[in-house]
Biotite code that builds the C-alpha atoms (Angstrom):
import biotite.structure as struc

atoms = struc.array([
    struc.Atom([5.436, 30.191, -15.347], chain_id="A", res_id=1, res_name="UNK", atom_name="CA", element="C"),
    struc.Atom([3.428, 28.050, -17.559], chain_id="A", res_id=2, res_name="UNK", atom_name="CA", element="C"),
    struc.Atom([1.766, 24.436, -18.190], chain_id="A", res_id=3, res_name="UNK", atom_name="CA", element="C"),
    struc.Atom([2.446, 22.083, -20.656], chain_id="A", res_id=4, res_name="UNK", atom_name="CA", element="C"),
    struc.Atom([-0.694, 19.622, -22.031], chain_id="A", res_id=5, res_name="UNK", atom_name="CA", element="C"),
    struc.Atom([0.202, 16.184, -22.051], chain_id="A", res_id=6, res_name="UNK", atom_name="CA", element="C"),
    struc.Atom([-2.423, 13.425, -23.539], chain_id="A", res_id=7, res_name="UNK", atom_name="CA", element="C"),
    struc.Atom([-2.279, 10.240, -21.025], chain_id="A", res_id=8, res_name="UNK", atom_name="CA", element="C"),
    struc.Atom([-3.500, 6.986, -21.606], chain_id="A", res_id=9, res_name="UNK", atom_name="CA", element="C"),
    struc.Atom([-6.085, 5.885, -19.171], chain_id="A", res_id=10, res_name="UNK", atom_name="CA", element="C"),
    struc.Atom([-5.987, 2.396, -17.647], chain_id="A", res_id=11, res_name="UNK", atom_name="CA", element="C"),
    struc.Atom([-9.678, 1.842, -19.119], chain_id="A", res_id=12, res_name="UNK", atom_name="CA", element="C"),
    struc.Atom([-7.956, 2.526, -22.258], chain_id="A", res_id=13, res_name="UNK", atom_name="CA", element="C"),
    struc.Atom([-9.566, 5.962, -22.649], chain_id="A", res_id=14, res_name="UNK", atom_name="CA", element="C"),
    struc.Atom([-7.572, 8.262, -24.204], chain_id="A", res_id=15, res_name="UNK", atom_name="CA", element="C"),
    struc.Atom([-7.712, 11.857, -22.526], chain_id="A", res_id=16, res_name="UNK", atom_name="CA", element="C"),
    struc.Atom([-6.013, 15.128, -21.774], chain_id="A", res_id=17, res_name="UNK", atom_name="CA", element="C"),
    struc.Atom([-4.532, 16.687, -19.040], chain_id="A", res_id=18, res_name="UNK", atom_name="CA", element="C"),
    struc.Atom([-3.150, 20.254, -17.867], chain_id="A", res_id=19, res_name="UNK", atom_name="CA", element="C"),
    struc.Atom([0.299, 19.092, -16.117], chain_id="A", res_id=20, res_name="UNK", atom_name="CA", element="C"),
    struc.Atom([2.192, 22.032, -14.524], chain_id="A", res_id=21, res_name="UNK", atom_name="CA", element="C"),
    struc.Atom([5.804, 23.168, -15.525], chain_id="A", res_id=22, res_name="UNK", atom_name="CA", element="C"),
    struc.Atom([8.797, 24.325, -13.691], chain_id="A", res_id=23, res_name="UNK", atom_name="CA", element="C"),
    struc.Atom([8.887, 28.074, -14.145], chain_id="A", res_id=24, res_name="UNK", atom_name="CA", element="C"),
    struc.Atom([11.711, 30.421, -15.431], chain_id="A", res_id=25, res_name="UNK", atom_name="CA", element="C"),
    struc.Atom([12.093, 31.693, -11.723], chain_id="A", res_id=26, res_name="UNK", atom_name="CA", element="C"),
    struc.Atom([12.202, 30.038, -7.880], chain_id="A", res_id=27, res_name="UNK", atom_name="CA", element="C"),
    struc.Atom([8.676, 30.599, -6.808], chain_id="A", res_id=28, res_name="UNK", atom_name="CA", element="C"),
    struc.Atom([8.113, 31.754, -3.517], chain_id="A", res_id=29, res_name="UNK", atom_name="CA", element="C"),
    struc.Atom([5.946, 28.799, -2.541], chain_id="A", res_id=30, res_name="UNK", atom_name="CA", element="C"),
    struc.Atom([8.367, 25.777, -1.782], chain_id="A", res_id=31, res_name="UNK", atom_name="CA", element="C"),
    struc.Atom([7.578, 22.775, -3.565], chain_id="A", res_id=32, res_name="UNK", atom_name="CA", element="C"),
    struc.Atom([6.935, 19.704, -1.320], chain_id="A", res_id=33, res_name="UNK", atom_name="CA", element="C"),
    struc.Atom([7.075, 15.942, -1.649], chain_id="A", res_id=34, res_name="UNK", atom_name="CA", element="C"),
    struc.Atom([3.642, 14.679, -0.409], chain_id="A", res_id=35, res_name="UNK", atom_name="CA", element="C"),
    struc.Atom([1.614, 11.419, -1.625], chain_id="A", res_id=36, res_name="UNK", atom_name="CA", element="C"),
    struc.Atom([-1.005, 11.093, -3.746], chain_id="A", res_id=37, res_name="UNK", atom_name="CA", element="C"),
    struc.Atom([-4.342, 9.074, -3.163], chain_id="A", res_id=38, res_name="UNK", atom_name="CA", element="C"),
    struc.Atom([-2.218, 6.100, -4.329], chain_id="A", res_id=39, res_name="UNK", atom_name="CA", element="C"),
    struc.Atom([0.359, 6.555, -1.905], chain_id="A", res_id=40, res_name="UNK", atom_name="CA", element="C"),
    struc.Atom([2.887, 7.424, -4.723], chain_id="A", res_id=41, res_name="UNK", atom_name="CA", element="C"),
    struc.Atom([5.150, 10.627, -3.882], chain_id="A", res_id=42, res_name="UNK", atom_name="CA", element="C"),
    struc.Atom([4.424, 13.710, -5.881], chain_id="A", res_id=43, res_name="UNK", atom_name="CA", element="C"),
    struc.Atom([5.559, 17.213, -5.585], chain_id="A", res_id=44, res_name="UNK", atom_name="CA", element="C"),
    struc.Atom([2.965, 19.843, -4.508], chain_id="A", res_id=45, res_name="UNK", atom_name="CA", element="C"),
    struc.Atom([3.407, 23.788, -5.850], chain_id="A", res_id=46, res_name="UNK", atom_name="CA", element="C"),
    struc.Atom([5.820, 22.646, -9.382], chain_id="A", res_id=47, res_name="UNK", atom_name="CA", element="C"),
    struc.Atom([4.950, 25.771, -10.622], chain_id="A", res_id=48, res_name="UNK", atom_name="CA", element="C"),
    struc.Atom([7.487, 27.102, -8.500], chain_id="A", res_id=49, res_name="UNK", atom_name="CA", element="C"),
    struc.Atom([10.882, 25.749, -9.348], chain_id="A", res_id=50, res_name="UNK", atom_name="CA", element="C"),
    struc.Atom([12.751, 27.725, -11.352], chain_id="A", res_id=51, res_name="UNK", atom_name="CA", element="C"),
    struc.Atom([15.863, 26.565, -13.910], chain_id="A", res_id=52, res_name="UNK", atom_name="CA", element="C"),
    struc.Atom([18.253, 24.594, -12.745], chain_id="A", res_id=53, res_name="UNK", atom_name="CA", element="C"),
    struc.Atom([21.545, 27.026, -11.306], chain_id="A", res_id=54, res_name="UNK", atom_name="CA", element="C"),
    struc.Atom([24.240, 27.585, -13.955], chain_id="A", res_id=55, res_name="UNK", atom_name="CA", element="C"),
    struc.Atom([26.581, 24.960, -13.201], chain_id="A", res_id=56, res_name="UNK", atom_name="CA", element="C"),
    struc.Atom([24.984, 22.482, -11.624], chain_id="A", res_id=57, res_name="UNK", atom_name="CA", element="C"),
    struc.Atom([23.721, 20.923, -14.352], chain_id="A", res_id=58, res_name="UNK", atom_name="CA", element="C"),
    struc.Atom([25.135, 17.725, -14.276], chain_id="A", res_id=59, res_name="UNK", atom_name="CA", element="C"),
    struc.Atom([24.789, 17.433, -10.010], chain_id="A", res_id=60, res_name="UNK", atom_name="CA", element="C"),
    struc.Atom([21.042, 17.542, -11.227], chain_id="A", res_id=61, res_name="UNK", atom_name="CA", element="C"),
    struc.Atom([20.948, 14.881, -13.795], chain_id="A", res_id=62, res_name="UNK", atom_name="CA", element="C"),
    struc.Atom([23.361, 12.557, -11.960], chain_id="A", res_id=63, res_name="UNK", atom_name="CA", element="C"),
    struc.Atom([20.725, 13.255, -8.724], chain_id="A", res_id=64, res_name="UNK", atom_name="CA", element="C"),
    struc.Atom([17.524, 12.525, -11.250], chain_id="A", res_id=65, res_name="UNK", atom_name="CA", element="C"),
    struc.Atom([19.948, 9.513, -12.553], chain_id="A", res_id=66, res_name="UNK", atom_name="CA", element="C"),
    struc.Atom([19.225, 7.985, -9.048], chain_id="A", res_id=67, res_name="UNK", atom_name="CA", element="C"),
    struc.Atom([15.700, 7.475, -9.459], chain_id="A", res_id=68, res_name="UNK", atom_name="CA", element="C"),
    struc.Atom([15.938, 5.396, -12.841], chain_id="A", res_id=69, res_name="UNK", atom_name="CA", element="C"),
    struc.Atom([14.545, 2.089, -13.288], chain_id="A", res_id=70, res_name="UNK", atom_name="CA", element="C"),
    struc.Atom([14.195, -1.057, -15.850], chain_id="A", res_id=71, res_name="UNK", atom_name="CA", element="C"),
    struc.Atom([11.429, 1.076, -18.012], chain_id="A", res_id=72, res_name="UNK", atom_name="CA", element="C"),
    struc.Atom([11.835, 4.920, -17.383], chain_id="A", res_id=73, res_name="UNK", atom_name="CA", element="C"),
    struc.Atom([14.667, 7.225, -17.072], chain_id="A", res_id=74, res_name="UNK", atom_name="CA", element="C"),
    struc.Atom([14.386, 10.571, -14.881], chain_id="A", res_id=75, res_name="UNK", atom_name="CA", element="C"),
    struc.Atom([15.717, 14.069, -16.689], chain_id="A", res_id=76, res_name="UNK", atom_name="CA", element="C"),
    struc.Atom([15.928, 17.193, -13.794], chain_id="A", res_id=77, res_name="UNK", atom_name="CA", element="C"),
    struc.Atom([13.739, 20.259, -15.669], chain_id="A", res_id=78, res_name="UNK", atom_name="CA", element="C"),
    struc.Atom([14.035, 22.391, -12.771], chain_id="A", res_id=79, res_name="UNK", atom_name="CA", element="C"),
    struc.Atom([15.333, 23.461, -8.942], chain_id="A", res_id=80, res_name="UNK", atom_name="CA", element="C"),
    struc.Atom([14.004, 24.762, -5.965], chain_id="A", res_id=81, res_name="UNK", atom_name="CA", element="C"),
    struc.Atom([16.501, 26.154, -2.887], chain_id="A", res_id=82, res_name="UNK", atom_name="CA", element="C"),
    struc.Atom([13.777, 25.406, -0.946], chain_id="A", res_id=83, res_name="UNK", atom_name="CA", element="C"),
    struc.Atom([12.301, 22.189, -1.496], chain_id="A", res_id=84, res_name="UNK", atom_name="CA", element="C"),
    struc.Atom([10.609, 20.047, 1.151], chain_id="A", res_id=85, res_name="UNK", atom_name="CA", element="C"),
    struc.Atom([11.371, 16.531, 1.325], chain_id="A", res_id=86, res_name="UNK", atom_name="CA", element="C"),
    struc.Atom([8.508, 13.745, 3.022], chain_id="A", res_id=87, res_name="UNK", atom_name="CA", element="C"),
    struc.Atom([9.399, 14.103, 6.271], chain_id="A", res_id=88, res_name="UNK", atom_name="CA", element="C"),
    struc.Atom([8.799, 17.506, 6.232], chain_id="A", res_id=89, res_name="UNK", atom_name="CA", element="C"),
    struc.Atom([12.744, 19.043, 6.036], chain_id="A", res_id=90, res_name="UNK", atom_name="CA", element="C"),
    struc.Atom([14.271, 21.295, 3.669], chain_id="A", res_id=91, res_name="UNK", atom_name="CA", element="C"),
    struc.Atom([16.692, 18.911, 1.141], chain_id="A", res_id=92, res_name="UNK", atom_name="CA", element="C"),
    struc.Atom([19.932, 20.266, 2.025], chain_id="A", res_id=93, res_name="UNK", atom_name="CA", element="C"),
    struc.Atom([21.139, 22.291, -1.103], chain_id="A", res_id=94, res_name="UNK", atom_name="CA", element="C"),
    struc.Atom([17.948, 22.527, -2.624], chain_id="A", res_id=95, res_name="UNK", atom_name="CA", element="C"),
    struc.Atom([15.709, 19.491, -4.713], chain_id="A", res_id=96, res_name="UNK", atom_name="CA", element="C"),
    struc.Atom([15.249, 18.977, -8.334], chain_id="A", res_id=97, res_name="UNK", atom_name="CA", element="C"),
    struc.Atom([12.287, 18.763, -10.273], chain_id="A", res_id=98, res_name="UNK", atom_name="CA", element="C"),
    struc.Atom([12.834, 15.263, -11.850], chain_id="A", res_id=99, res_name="UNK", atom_name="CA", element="C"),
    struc.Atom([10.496, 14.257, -15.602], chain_id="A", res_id=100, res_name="UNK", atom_name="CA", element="C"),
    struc.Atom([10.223, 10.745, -16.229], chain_id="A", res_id=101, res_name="UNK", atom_name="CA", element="C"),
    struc.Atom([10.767, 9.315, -19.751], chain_id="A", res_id=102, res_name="UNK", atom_name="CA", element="C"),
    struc.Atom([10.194, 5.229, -20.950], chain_id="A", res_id=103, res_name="UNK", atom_name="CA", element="C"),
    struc.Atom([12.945, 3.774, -21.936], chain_id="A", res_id=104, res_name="UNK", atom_name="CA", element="C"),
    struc.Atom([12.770, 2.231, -25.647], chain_id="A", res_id=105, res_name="UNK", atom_name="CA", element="C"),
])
């Protein structure tokens, strides 16, 4: 497993740096979960443990990342989990997808 560093624009127009973590090459044994944030904005706890996406299933996992686009980003699936926890607390049947937003142009 490993990170990627991604520079983010603050809202107080500070630029800055920041250590975001990265599917890794294998299913982690720690299940990622869905959980909110401080701003009450769903996030996924333990990334560092999906793994690739199944051989296959490639385009199940962009059409289920596809779901979650909107007028200004689109969503890309960099990685799976078989054992994913959704909100409420449940495994998502068949496994969840790690899901990277991107803006639109």
């Amino acid at each position: 497993m490993y990170k990627k560093v991604l520079c983010v624009f603050a809202a107080a127009n500070l630029a800055g740096c920041v250590t975001a973590p990265h599917p890794g090459g294998v299913e982690g044994a720690m299940a990622p979960r869905i959980v909110k944030d401080k701003h009450d904005i769903p996030t996924w706890t333990n990334v560092g443990s999906f793994g690739p996406i199944k051989a296959g299933d490639e385009v199940h996992a962009e059409a289920t990342c596809a779901t979650l686009d909107n007028d200004k980003q689109t969503f890309r699936a960099e990685g799976y989990h078989s054992a994913a926890i959704a909100l409420n607390g449940e495994k998502f049947v068949g496994g969840g997808y790690y899901c990277v937003a991107k803006k639109r142009h």
